[in-house]
C-alpha positions in Angstrom: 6.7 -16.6 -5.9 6.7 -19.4 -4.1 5.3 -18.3 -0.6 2.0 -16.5 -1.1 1.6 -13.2 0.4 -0.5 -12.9 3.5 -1.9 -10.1 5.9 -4.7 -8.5 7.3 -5.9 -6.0 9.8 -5.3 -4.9 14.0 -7.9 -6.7 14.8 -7.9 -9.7 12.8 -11.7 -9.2 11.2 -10.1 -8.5 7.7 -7.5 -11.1 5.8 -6.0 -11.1 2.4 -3.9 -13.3 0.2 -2.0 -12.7 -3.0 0.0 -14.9 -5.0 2.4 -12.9 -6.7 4.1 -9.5 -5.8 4.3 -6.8 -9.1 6.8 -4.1 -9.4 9.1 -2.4 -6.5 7.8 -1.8 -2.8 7.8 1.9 -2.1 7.2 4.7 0.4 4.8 6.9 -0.5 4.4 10.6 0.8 1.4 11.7 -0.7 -1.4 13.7 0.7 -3.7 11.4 0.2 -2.1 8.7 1.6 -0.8 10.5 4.7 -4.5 11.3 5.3 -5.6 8.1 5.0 -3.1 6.6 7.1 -2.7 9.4 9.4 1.0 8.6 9.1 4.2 10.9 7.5 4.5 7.9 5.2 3.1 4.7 3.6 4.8 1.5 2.3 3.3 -0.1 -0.2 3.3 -3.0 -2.3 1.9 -3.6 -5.5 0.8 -7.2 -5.9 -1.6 -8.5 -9.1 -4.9 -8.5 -8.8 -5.9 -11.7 -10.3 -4.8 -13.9 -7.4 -5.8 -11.1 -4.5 -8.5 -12.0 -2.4 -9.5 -11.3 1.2 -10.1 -14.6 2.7 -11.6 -13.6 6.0 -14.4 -10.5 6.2 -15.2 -7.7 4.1 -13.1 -4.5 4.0 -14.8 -1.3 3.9 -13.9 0.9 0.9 -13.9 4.6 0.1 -13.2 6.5 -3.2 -10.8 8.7 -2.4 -10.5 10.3 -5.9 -12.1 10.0 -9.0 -10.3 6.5 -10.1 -9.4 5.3 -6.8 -10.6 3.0 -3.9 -8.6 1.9 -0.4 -10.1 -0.2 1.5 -9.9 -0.8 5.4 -11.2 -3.0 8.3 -14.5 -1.1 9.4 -14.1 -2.9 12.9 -10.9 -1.5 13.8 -10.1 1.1 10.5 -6.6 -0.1 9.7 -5.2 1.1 5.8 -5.7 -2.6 3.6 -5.3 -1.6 0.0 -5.4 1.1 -2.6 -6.7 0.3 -6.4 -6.2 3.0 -9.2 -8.9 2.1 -12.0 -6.1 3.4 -14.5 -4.6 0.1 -13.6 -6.8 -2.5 -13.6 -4.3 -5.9 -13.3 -2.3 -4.3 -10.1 -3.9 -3.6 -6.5 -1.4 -2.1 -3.7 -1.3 -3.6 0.1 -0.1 -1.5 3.2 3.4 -3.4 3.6 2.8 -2.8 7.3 -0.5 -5.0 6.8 1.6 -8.0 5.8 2.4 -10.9 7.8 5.7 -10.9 6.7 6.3 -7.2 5.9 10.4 -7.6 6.4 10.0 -10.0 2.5 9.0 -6.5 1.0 11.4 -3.9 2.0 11.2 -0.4 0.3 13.2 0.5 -2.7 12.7 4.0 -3.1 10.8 7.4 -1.9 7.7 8.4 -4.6 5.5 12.0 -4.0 8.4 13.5 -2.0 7.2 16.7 -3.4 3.9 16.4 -0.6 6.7 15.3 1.8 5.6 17.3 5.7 8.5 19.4 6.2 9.8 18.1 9.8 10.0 14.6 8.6 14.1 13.6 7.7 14.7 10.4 6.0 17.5 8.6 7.4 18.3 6.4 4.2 19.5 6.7 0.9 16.7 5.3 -1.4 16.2 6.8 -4.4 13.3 9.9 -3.9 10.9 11.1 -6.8 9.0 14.2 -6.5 5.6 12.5 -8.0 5.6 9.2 -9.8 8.6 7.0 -9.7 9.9 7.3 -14.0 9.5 4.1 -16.1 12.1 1.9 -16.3 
């Protein structure tokens, strides 16, 4: 990728860069992430971790589960990042945190099974009940 990938918090005290984007963007509906983001939903995308880096403060992180950290701006709380020790070379951004979130649409629906009931989706991407199946 040519453009590196850029974003960072509300408030501006947290800022991160990655060089390369891994894998497809998705919506996630997850408990877990729906508590964390006190959203129906989170868009994510999963960029590499060897050229990540925040480049402006320190994000605050908490282990939400036994193999996995997000982190977030402990000025203003926004949702930064989620890494899953099971993978160690991949690190997932909030899309919404991006810069440029419109580069990384969503290509699918993953955990619809944890779906709220009164949310309705009003597209036609693909929708896995847990984990999206390798391709």
């Amino acid at each position: 990728m040519s453009d590196p990938i850029e974003g960072g918090c509300l408030c501006g005290a947290v800022r991160f860069r990655a060089t390369h984007a891994l894998g497809i963007p998705a919506f996630c509906h997850c408990r877990t992430c729906r508590r964390a983001s006190a959203a129906p939903v989170v868009a994510w995308l999963t960029v590499a971790r060897e050229g990540f880096a925040f480049t402006k403060g320190q994000p605050r992180g908490y282990r939400s589960s036994a193999r996995v950290v997000r982190t977030f701006c402990p000025e203003c709380g926004t949702p930064l990042s989620y890494a899953n020790d099971s993978h160690p070379d991949a690190l997932d951004v909030t899309t919404i945190s991006l810069d440029a979130p419109e580069r990384f649409p969503p290509r699918d629906h993953v955990w619809t099974r944890d779906a709220v009931a009164w949310l309705r989706l009003g597209d036609d991407l693909p929708r896995h009940p847990k984990f999206r199946p390798e391709s």
